[in-house]
C-alpha positions in Angstrom: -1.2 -7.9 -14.7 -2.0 -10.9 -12.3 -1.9 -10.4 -8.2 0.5 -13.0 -6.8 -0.4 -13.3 -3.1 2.7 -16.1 -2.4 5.0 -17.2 -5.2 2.9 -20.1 -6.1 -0.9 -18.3 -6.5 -1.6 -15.7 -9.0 -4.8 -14.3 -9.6 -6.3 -13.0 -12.7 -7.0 -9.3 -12.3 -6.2 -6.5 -14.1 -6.2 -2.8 -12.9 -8.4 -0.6 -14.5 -7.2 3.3 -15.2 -5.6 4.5 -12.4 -6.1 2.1 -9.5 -3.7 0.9 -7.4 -4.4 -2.4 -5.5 -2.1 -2.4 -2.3 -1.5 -4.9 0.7 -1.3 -3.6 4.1 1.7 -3.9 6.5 0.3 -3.8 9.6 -3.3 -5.5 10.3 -5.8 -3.5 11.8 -6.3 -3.8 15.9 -3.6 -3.6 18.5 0.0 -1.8 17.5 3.1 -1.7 19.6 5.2 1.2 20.0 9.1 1.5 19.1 9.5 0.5 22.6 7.6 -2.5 22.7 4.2 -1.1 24.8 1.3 -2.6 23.4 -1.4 0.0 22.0 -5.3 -1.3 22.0 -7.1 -0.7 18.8 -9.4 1.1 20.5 -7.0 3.9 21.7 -7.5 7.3 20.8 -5.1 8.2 17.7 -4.9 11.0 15.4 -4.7 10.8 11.8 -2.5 8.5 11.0 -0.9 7.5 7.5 -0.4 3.6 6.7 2.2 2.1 4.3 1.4 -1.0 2.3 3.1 -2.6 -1.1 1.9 -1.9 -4.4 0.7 -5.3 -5.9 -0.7 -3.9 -9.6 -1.4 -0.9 -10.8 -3.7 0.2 -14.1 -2.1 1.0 -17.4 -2.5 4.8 -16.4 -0.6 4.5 -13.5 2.5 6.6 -13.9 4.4 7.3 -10.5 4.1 3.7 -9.0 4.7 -0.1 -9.7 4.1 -3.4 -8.4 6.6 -4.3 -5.4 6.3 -0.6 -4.8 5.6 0.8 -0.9 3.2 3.8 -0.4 1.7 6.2 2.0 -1.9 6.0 1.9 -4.9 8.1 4.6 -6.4 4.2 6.0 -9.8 6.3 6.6 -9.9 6.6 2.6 -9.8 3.4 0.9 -12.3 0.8 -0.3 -11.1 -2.5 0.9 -11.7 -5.9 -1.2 -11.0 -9.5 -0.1 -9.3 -12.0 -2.4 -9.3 -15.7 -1.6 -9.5 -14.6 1.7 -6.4 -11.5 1.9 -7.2 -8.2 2.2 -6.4 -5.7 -0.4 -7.2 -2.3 -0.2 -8.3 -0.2 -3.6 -7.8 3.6 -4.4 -7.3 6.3 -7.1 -2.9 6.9 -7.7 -3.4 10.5 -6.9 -4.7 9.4 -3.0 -1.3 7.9 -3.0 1.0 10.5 -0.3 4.5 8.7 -1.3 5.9 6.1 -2.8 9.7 4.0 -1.5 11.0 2.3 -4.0 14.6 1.1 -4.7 14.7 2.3 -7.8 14.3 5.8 -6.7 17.8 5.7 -5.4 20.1 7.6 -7.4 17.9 9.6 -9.1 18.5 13.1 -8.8 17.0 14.7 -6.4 16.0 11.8 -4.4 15.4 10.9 -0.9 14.4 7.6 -1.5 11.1 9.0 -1.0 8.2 10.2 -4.0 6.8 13.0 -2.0 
């Protein structure tokens, strides 16, 4: 499986096992609220969760795929860099949920893999 970081680059990697390589949403540093207030990076925050896109997964991987969004604990990862964007590697079972549209309709399904 190759990493496609625009639709004209791919890379060649291939997931080992049960890694899952992911892209951030939101960069590290300032965050602004729903209502628009800017938040410092260096503001006290509890634990918080981070979602980010699935971009390949090893051939154990069973619950996610690429183009996938996930759930993921930020102060557990191993981050890697990749013609200069940052990916973040883990294990599938650090994984909290996954959204994915082809969730919907399944029974039993929230649109959420809790």
């Amino acid at each position: 499986m190759s990493v496609s970081t625009n639709s004209h680059d791919k890379l060649p990697i291939r997931m080992l096992h049960d890694r899952v390589l992911v892209r951030t949403d939101i960069p590290e540093g300032e965050r602004r609220s729903t209502g628009g207030i800017v938040i410092p990076a260096t503001a006290a925050v509890g634990r918080r969760l981070a979602w980010a896109e699935v971009v390949a997964v090893g051939q154990n991987v069973r619950t996610v795929e690429p183009g996938d969004r996930v759930l993921y604990d930020p102060e557990d990862r191993a981050e890697v860099e990749v013609r200069g964007i940052a990916y973040v590697l883990m294990r599938e079972r650090d994984l909290h949920a996954v959204a994915a549209e082809r969730l919907e309709g399944s029974e039993d399904s929230t649109g959420l893999y809790l």
